[in-house]
C-alpha positions in Angstrom: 15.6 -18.8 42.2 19.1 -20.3 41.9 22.7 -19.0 43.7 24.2 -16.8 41.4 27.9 -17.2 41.2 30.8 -14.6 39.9 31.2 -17.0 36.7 27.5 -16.3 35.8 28.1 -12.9 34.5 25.5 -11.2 32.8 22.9 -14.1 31.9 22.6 -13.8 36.5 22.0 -10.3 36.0 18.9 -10.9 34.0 17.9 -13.7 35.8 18.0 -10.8 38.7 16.4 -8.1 37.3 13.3 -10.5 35.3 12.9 -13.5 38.6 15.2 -12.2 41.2 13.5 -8.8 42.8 10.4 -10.1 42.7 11.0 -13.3 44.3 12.9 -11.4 47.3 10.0 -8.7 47.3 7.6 -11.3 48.9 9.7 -11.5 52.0 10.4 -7.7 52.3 11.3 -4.7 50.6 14.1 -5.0 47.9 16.4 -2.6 47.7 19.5 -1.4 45.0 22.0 1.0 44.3 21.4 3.5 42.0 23.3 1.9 39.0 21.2 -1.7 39.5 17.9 0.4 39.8 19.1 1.9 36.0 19.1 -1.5 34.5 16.4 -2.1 32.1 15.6 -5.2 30.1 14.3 -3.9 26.7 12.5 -5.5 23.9 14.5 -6.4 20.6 14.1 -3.2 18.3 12.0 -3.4 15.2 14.3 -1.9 12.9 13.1 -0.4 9.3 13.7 -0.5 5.9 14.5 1.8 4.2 14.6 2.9 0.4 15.4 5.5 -1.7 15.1 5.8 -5.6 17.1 8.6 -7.4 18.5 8.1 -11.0 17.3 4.7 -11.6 19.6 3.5 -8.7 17.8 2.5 -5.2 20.0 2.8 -2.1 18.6 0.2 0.6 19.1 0.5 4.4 18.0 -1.1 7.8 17.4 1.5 10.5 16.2 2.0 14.3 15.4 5.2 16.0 17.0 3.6 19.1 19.9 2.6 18.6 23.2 3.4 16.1 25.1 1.8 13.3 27.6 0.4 15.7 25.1 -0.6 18.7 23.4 -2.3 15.8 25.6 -4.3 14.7 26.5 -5.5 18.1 23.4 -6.5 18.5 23.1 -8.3 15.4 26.4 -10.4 16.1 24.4 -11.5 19.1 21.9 -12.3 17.8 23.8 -14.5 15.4 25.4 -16.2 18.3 22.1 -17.6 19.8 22.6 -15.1 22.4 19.7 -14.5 24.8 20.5 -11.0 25.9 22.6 -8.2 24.4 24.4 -5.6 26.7 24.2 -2.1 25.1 26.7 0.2 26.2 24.2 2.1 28.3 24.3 -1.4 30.8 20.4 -1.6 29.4 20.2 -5.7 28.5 17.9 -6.1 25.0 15.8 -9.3 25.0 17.0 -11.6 22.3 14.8 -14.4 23.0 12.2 -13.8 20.3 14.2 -11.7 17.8 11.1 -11.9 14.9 12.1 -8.8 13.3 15.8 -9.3 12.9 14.9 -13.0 11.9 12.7 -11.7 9.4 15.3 -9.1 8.1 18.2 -11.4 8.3 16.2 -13.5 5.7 15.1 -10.7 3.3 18.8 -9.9 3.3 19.4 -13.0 1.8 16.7 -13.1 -0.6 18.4 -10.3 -1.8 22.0 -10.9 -1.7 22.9 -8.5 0.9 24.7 -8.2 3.3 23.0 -7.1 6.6 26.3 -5.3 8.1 26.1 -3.6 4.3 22.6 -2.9 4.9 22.7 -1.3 8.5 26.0 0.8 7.1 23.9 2.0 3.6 25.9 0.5 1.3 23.7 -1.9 -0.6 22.4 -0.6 -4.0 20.2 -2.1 -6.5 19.1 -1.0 -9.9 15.6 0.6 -10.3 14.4 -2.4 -12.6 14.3 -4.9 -9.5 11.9 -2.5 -8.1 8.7 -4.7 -8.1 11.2 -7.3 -7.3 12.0 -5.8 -4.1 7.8 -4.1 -3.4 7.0 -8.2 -3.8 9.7 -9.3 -1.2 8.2 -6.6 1.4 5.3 -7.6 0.8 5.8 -10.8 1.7 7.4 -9.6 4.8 4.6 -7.8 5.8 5.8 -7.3 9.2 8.8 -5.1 8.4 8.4 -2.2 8.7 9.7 -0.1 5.6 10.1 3.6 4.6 9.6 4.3 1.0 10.8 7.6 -0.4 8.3 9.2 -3.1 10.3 8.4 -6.3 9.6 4.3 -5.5 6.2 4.7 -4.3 5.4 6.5 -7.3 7.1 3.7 -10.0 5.2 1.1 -7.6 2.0 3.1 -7.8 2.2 3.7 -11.8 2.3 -0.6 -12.2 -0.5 -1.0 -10.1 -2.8 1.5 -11.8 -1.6 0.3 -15.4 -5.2 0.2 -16.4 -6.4 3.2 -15.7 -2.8 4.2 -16.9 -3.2 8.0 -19.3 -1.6 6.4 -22.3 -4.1 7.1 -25.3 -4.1 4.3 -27.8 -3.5 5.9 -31.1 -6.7 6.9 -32.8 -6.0 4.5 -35.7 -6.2 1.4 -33.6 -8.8 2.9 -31.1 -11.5 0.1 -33.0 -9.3 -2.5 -33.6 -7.5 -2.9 -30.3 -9.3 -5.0 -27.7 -8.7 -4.7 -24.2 -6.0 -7.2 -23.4 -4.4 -5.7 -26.0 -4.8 -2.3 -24.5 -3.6 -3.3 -21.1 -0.1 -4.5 -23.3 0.0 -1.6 -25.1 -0.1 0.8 -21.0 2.0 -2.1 -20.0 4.8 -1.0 -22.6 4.3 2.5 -22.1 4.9 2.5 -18.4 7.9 0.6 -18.3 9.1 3.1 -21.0 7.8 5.8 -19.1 10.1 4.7 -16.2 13.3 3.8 -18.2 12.3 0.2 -18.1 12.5 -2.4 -21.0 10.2 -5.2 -21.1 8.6 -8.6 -23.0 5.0 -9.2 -24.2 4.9 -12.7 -24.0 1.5 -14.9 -24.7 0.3 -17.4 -26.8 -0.1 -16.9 -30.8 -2.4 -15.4 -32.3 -3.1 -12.9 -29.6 -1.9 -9.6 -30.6 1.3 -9.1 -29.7 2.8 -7.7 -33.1 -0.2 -4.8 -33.1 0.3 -4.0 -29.6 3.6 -3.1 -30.1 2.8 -1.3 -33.1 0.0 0.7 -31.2 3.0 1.5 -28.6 6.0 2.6 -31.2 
């Protein structure tokens, strides 16, 4: 291992703590004081996102269990910097060398025109009709972990199930109605069913005027 010098600063520290001890420790024992034997080199955090739905209004947020809005922050300006370490104010050093998860985030934040500082403080808010919008995006970004409150899950839920959706097709179109037509006709209901509004849109002659009548 290289001299360390005073200029090195904090990038020598790590080089200590990751090479340093246990290149020493093959010609003796290695010993610190009691605030060196504290440091710990950490892995970045895997923060979450989370997601709230209450009066056709979702409130976003990023969150970790580790660490706070502030230290959070931090880290994310150093990340942003190219940094390979970040100093929390414990002296603990968080490895920013393979940041995936705030890489990840810091793109979903864009694909939704967010800020992440906005994010991280709970200030974003979108409006309940980008909701599948948003479900597709996580999706995509599988390995984010998110936290979904019950209202969202359940809106997400009801599109998924839209076939075996309990709308009853009035029992004057029950025999006219064919099953495309039915799936348009739970289609229009959900969305009204969750203060949505929505287009049937397919080619001519398909239906489209009866399945809207089977739905008013």
């Amino acid at each position: 291992m290289a001299a360390c010098t005073a200029q090195a600063g904090e990038d020598c520290l790590v080089r200590i703590l990751t090479e340093g001890v246990d290149s020493l420790s093959r010609f003796g024992v290695v010993k610190g004081s009691d605030a060196f034997n504290s440091l710990r080199l950490r892995p970045a955090p895997r923060p979450s996102f989370h997601i709230s739905l209450e009066s056709g209004i979702m409130d976003l947020s990023i969150r970790t269990k580790d660490l706070t809005e502030s230290e959070l922050l931090e880290l994310l300006y150093s990340y942003r910097k190219k940094k390979k370490w970040h100093r929390l104010s414990s002296g603990d050093f968080v490895d920013l060398r393979d940041p995936e998860a705030l890489r990840e985030l810091d793109g979903l934040a864009q694909e939704l025109d967010a800020s992440m500082e906005n994010l991280i403080r709970g200030k974003v808010q979108m409006p309940e009709y980008r909701a599948l919008y948003l479900d597709r995006l996580l999706r995509e970004h599988e390995e984010i972990a998110s936290m979904r409150d019950r209202h969202f899950k359940g809106l997400i839920r009801s599109f998924r199930t839209i076939q075996d959706a309990d709308f009853d097709v009035p029992e004057e179109l029950e025999e006219t109605l064919r099953p495309y037509q039915i799936h348009g006709f739970r289609w229009l209901s959900t969305l009204s069913q969750a203060g949505l509004g929505g287009i049937l849109a397919d080619e001519m002659g398909l239906g489209k005027t009866v399945q809207m009548l089977a739905f008013l």
